[in-house]
C-alpha positions as CSV (number, residue, x, y, z in Angstrom):
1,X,8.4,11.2,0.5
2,X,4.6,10.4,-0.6
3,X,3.6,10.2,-4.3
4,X,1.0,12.5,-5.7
5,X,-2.1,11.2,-7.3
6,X,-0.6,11.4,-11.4
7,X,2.4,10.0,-10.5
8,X,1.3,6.5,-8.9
9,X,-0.8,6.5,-12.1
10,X,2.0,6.9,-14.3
11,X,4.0,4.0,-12.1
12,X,0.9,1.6,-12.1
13,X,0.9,2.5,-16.4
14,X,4.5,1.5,-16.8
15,X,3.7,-2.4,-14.7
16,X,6.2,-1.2,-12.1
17,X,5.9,-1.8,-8.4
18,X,5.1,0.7,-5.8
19,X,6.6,0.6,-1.9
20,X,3.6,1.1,0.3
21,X,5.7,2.4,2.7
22,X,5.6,5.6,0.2
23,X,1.5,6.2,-0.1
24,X,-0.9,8.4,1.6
25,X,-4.4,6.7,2.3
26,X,-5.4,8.6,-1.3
27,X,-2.7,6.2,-2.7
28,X,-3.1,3.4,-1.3
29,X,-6.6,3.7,-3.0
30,X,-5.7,3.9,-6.3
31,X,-3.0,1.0,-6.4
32,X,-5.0,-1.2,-3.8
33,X,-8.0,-3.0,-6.2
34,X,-11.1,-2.9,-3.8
35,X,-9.7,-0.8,-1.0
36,X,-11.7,1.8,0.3
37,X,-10.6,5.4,1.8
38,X,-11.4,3.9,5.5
39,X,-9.1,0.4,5.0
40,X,-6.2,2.9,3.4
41,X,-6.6,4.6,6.4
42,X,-6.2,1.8,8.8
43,X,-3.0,0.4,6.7
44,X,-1.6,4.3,7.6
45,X,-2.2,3.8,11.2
46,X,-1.0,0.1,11.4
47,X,2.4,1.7,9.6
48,X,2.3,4.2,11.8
49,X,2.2,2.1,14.9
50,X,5.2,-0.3,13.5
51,X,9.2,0.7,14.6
52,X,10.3,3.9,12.3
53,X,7.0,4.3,11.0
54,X,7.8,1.6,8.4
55,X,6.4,-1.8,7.4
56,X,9.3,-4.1,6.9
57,X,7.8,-7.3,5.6
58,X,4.2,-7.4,3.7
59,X,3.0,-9.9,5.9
60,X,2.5,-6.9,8.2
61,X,-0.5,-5.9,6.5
62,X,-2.0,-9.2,6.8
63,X,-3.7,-8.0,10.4
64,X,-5.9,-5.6,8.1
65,X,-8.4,-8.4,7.4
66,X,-10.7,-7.1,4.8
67,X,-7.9,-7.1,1.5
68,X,-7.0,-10.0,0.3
69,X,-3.5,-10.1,0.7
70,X,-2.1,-13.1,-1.1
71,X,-3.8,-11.8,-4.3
72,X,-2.3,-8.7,-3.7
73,X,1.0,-10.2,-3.0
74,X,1.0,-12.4,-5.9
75,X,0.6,-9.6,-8.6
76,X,4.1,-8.1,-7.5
77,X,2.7,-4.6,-7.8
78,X,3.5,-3.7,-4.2
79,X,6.6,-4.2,-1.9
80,X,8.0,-2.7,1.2
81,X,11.6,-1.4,2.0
């Protein structure tokens, strides 16, 4: 299941978290500050490439070096399950 465009705007609204194991590279743009259509579409390929197509641990993503991940980490807006 992805999420459409409205609703991760209606999740990111509310202050709840969002699994990035759930977003297109359209997604990932909107609830990633300061990540571009071409680094949302190398997080989709690095998922892709992982066991069941799934990220397991955010510490995955750390490989994609142009996000700052700890930031991101440390708002608790994103998780994997």
């Amino acid at each position: 299941m992805y999420f459409d465009s409205d609703l991760i705007s209606i999740i990111l609204s509310l202050g709840a978290s969002i699994n990035l194991n759930n977003l297109t590279p359209e997604g990932l743009t909107q609830c990633l500050p300061g990540v571009g259509l071409k680094t949302a579409k190398e997080i989709v390929e690095l998922r892709q490439s992982l066991p069941g197509e799934r990220f397991s641990k955010l510490e995955q993503l750390e490989s994609i070096k142009r996000v700052d991940w700890q930031e991101v980490f440390a708002t608790g807006s994103v998780y994997v399950e």
